[in-house]
NUFI-116812 format. One record per residue (C-alpha): x, y, z; residue in one letter. Coordinates in steps of 0.2 Angstrom, whole numbers, padded with zeros to 4 digits, always signed. Layout:
// NUFI-116812
XYZa/...
***
This chain:
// NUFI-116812
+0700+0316+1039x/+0681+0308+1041x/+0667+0319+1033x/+0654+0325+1046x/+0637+0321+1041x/+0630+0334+1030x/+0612+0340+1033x/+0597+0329+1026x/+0581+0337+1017x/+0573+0342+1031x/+0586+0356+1034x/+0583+0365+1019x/+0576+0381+1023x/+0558+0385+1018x/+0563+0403+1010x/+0578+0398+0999x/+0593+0412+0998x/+0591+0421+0982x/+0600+0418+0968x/+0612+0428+0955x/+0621+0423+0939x/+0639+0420+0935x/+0639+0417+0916x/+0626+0403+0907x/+0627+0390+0920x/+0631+0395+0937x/+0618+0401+0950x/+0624+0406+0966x/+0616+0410+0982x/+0620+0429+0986x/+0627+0423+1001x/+0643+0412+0998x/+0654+0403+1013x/+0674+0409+1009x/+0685+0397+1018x/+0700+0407+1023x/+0695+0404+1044x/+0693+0384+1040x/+0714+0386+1037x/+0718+0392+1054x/+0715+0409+1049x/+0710+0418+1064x/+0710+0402+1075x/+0716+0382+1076x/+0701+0375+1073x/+0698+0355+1078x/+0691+0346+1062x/+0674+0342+1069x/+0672+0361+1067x/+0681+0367+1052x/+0669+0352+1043x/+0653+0357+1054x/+0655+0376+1045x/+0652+0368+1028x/+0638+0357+1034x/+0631+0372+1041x/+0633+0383+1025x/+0625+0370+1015x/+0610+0369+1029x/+0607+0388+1028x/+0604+0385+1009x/+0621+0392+1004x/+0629+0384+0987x/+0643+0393+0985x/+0659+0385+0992x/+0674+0400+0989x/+0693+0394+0995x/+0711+0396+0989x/+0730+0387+0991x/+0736+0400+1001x/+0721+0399+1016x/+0733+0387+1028x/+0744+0382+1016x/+0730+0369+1007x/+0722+0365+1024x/+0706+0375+1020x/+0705+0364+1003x/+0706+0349+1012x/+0696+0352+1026x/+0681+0359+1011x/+0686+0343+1002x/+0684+0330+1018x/+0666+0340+1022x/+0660+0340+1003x/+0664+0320+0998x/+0644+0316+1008x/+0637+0328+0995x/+0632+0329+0974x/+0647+0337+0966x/+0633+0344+0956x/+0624+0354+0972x/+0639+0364+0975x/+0647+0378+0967x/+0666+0376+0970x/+0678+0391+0969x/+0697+0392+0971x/+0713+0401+0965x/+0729+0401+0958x/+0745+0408+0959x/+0755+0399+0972x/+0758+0381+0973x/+0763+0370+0988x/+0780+0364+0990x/+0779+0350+1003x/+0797+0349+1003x/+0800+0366+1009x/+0798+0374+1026x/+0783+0387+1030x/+0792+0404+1029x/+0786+0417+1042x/+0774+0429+1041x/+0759+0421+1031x/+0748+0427+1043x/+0741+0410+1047x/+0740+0404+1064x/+0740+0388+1061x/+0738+0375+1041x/+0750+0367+1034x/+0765+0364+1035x/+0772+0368+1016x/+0779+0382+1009x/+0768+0392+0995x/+0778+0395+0980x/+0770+0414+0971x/+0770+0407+0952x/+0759+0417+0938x/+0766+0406+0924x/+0754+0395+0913x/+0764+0379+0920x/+0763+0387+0939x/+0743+0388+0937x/+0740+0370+0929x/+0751+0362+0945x/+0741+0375+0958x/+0726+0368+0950x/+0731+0352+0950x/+0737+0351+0968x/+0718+0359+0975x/+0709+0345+0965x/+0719+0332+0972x/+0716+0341+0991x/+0696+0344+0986x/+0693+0328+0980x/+0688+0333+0965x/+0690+0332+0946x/+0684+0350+0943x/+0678+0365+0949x/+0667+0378+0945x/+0676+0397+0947x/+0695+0399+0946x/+0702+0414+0951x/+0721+0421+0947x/+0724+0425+0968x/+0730+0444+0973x/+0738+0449+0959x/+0738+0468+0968x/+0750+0481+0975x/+0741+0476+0993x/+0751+0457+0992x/+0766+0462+0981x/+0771+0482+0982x/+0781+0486+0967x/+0779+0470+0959x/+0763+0470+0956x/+0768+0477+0939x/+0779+0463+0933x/+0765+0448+0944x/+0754+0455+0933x/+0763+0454+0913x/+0768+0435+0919x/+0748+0433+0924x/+0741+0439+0906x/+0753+0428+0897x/+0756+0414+0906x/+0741+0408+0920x/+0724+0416+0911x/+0730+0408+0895x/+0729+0392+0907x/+0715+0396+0914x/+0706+0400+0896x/+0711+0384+0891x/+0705+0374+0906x/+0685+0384+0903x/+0686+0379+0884x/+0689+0360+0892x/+0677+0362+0904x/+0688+0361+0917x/+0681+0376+0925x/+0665+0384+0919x/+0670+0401+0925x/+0685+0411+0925x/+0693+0426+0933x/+0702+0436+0946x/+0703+0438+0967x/+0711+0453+0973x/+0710+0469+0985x/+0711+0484+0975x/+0694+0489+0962x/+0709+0496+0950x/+0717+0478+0947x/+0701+0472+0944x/+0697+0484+0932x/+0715+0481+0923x/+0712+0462+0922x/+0694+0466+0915x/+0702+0478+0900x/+0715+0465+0896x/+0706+0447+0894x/+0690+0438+0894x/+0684+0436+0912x/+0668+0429+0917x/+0670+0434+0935x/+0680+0445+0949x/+0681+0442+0967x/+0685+0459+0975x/+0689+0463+0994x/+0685+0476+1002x/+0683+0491+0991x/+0664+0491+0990x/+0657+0490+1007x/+0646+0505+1016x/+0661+0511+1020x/+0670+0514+1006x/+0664+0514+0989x/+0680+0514+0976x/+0673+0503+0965x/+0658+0511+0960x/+0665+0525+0948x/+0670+0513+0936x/+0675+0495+0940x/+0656+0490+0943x/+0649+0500+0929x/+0663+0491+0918x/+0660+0472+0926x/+0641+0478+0921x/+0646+0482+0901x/+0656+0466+0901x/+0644+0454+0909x/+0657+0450+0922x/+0648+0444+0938x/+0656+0453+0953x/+0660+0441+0970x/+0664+0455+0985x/+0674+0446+0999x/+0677+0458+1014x/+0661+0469+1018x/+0665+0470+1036x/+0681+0482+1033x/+0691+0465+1042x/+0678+0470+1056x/+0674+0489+1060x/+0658+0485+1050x/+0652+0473+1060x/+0659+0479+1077x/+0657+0496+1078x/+0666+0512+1080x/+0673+0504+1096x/+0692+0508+1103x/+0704+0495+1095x/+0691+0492+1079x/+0698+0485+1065x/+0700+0490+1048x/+0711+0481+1034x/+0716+0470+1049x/+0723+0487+1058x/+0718+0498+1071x/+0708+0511+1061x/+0712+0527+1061x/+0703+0541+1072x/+0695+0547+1056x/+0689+0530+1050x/+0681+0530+1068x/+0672+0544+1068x/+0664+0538+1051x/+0658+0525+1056x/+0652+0530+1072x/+0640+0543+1059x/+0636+0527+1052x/+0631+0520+1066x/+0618+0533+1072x/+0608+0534+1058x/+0608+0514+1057x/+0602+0514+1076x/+0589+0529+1071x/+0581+0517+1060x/+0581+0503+1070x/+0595+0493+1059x/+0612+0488+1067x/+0627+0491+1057x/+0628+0474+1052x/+0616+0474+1044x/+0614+0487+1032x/+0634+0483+1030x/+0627+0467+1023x/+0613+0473+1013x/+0623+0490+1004x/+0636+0480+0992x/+0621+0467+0988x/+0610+0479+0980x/+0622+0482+0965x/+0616+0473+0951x/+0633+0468+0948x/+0636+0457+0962x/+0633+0439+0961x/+0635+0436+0979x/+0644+0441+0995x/+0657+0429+1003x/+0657+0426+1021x/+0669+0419+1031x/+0662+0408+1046x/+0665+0397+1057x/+0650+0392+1068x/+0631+0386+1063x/+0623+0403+1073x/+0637+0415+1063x/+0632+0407+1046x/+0614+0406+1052x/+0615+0424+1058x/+0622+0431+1042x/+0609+0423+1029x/+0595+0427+1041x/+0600+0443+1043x/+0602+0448+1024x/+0582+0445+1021x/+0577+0454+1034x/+0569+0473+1025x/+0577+0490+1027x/+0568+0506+1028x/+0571+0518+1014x/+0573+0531+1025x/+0590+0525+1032x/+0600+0525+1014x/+0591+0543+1009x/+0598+0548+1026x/+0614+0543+1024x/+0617+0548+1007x/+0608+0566+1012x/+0624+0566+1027x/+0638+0561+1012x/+0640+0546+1021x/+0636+0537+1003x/+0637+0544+0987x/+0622+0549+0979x/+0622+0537+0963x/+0625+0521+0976x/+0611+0508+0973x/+0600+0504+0988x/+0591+0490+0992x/+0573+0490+0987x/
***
């Protein structure tokens, strides 16, 4: 693959993203670029424009770089690793996961929900042995000798139904001791978990030493699952929260509109008229949804950043503009006086 050209000095916006903190040495910008669309997620994207989404990224002042094995069966690694070989290791803060290794001697089986990537077959292994190779395989596809957050991958009911509870025992004793080992090398600076449910997160924090937890779509302005005690626990524990999913898969950033999606399903009528409330009072302040959808989970003093999938400079662009833009108080009063957000939620300043 040839590296696009990645943006020179001149592109680096005058009013820089802000920045959170992930443990002693990792700063990143609250905005972070996920890379599940760069594997043929949604799309079969040409190379010129997987690579010209991290270019952009990096243009718009964003440092955090967030992908995993599993987003095209190791084509979103490769296309992240191709874009970021014309920039300082050192400027970038690199995530991925373990969990599931590539066999390239086996066939893709259905179902990965990928319309296009790679053609190998992901192998699901928790073991210690299973989450060296995993890592081992991304450096070699990142062009890398190391990276900076590295996430055990949806050890949750959502991916495995009953088998979470087994994924999980084989985790705890067999990857995060890997993954304790590779932070006291200095593999990885930073440790932790990527998963779909606030409750698995909350398990993993009670059972080891995480530095940091990638959660999707349980604390958005929609839903708010995580705020009873997940958050207040990542809080007590100093573990820096990474919240992947704040459009609901969609509804949050579309609208109460027929055939919105929520959990990459229709939503229910219910869910619909929910957000359509939400909606109005946004639109009686003068904010879209978007925005304030944006702006909600980033006002928790847990969160280190929120992960945005994208695949075009004016999406990427549009999302770290849109989050400095300011928010009257008045629309998250309003909301919390209509039970549309709990009254402890924290706001935006």
């Amino acid at each position: 693959m040839t590296p696009v050209t990645m943006p020179g000095p001149s592109t680096v916006p005058v009013d820089p993203l802000p920045r959170r903190r992930i443990g002693a040495e990792l700063r990143p910008t609250l905005i972070g670029f996920g890379g599940a669309p760069l594997g043929d997620l949604y799309e079969e994207l040409d190379e010129a424009k997987a690579q010209g989404a991290v270019a952009a990224a990096l243009a718009a002042g964003i440092n955090l770089i967030d992908t995993a094995p599993l987003y095209g069966h190791g084509l979103s690694e490769h296309r992240i690793g191709a874009a970021l070989r014309a920039v300082p290791r050192g400027a970038v803060i690199l995530s991925t996961k373990v969990g599931r290794w590539m066999d390239p001697r086996a066939p893709r089986a259905d179902g990965s929900g990928y319309r296009g990537g790679l053609p190998h077959r992901a192998v699901i292994d928790y073991s210690h042995d299973g989450a060296l190779r995993s890592l081992e395989q991304s450096l070699i596809r990142l062009g890398t000798d190391h990276v900076d957050i590295l996430l055990i991958h949806d050890v949750d009911r959502w991916t495995h139904g009953d088998a979470v509870e087994e994924h999980f025992k084989t985790a705890m004793s067999g990857a995060y001791r890997a993954l304790v080992r590779l932070r006291d090398e200095g593999v990885v600076k930073a440790i932790g978990v990527g998963v779909n449910e606030a409750a698995m997160c909350e398990r993993f924090a009670r059972a080891g030493d995480f530095d940091v937890m990638m959660l999707a779509g349980r604390y958005t302005l929609l839903e708010q699952g995580a705020l009873e005690t997940f958050l207040p626990l990542a809080l007590a524990r100093n573990i820096a929260v990474l919240l992947a999913g704040v459009f609901n898969s969609g509804i949050l950033a579309t609208g109460a509109r027929p055939g919105a999606f929520y959990n990459y399903a229709p939503a229910s009528p219910a869910l619909l008229d929910r957000v359509s409330r939400i909606e109005a009072i946004c639109k009686a302040h003068g904010t879209e949804l978007a925005h304030a959808a944006l702006a909600f989970p980033a006002a928790h003093p847990a969160v280190a950043s929120i992960v945005l999938g994208a695949v075009t400079s004016d999406e990427i662009r549009q999302n770290v503009e849109t989050l400095k833009k300011p928010i009257p108080q008045a629309l998250w009063s309003d909301l919390k006086s209509a039970g549309l957000l709990p009254a402890d939620a924290p706001t935006p300043a």
